[in-house]
C-alpha positions, -999 to +999 in steps of 0.1 A: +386-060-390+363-048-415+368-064-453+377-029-467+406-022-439+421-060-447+420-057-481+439-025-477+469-040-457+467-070-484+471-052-513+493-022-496+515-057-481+518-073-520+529-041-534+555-035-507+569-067-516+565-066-552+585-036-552+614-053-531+619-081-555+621-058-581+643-038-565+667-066-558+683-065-589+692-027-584+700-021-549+704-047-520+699-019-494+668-011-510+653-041-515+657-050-475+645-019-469+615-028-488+614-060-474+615-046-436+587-022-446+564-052-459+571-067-429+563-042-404+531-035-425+521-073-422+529-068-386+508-037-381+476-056-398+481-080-371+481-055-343+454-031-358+433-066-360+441-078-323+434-044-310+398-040-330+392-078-315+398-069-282+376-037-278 
């Protein structure tokens, strides 16, 4: 994976959660919303790595 594309899951991945622990203290549904986003987003770096590995 090339620096550029991890550093833009890293950052995009810290502001996700950023924004569900501030959100926590508004709305709960929001803030696991949030947190399932950050989560699938980690989880997308992961497959976008393991498929640019393996070709």
């Amino acid at each position: 994976m090339s620096k550029g594309l991890s550093l833009w899951f890293a950052v995009s991945s810290i502001i996700l959660l950023t924004a569900a622990a501030i959100s926590i203290s508004y709305s709960a549904w929001l803030a696991i919303l949030l947190g399932l986003l950050s989560v699938g987003n980690i989880g997308w770096g992961f497959v976008v790595k393991a498929r640019q590995r393996r070709s």
